[in-house]
N, C-alpha and C positions, 0 to 999 in steps of 0.2 A: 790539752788544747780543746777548746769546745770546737764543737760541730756546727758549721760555714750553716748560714740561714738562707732559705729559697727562696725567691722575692720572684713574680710573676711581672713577665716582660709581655711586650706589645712588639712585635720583629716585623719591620716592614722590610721587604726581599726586592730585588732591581726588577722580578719579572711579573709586579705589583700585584702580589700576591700577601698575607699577614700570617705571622705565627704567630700561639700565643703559647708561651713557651715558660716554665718557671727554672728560673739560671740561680744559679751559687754565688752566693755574695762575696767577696774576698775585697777586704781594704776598699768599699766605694767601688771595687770592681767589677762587674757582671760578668762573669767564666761561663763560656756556652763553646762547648770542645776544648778549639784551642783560640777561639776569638774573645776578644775582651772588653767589653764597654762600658764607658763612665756612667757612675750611677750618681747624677746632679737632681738636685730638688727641683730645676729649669725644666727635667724631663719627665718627671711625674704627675701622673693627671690620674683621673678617678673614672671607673666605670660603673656602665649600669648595664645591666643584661633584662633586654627585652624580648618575653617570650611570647609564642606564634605568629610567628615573621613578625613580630612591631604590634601586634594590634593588643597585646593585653599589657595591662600596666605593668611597669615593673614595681617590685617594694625596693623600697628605698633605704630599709634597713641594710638591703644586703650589697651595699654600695662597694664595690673591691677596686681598691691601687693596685696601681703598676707602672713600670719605666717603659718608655718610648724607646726603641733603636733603630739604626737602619743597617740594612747587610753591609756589610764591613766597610763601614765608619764606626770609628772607637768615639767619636765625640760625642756628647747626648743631644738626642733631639729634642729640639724645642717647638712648644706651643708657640706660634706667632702671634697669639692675644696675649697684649700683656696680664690680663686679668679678665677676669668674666665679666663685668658691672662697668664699670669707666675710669679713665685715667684719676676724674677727683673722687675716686668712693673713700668716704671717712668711715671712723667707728660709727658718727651717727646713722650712716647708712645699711650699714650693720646690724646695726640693731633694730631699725625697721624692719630689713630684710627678715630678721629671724622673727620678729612680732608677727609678719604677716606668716611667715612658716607657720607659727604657730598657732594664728587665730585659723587658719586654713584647716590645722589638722585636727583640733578641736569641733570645727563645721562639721567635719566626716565622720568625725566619732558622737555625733552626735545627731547627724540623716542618720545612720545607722540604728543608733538607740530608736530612731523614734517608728521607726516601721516595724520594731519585735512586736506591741500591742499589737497592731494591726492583725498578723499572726494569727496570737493568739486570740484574740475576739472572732476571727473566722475561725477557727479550728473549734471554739466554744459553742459558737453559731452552727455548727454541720454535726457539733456532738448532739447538740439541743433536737435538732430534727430527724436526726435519726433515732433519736431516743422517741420521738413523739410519733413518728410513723412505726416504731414495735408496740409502744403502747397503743395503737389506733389496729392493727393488726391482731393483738391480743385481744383486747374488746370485741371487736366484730368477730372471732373466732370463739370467744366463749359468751356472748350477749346474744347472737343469732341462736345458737342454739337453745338457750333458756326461753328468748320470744317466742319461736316456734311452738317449742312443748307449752307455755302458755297459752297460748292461742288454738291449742288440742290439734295439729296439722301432725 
């Protein structure tokens, strides 16, 4: 018999408090001790974790599921939106949606590229001058002294 899969729950509590909690799957059923709760596609939504307090972006790669419950109601809980977009979203708008996904994340991967030169041309530019004030250092340490002994001092 394979081994029951852990699927990570969202557990909102009566003294409005959240656990987040990963329960054992059995048949569509979510076993957490001896409480049991439906695991419907109505109750799954997607998370993002946002780290220091909210203010840094989250990636988006690391987007993780999970099912909605509430303390002991077996029914699943449901999002009250029916959808995130509108009652008429078609494929075409689908596919917009993910065109602008796209053009958006190609914009970023590409401010990125464009400030590496920047970089490196300062980093070229501060090698440049410091190479130019050792050689101005060396000159007047070994040039002063050749002037003087010319000059019979």
């Amino acid at each position: 018999m394979p081994k029951n899969q852990k699927v990570p729950v969202l557990k909102f509590n009566k003294n409005l408090s959240i656990n987040w909690n990963n329960l054992e799957l059995q048949h569509s059923i979510l076993v957490d001790n001896e409480t049991g709760y439906q695991a419907s596609t109505e109750s799954f939504i997607e998370l993002v974790k946002y780290g220091f307090f909210g203010f840094k972006k989250p990636n988006l790669e690391k987007i993780k599921g999970c099912f909605l419950v509430r303390q002991d109601a077996p029914d699943p809980l449901k999002v009250t939106k029916d959808n995130i977009f509108d009652k008429t979203f078609s494929a075409q708008d689908l596919i917009y949606y993910e065109d602008e996904f796209l053009s958006r994340s190609m914009s970023q991967v590409e401010e990125k590229n464009t400030t590496e030169p920047d970089y490196l041309q300062k980093a070229l530019v501060r090698i440049l001058l410091i190479e130019s004030v050792a050689v101005a250092v060396l000159v007047i340490a070994v040039g002063v002294p050749k002037i003087l002994s010319n000059m019979g001092v």
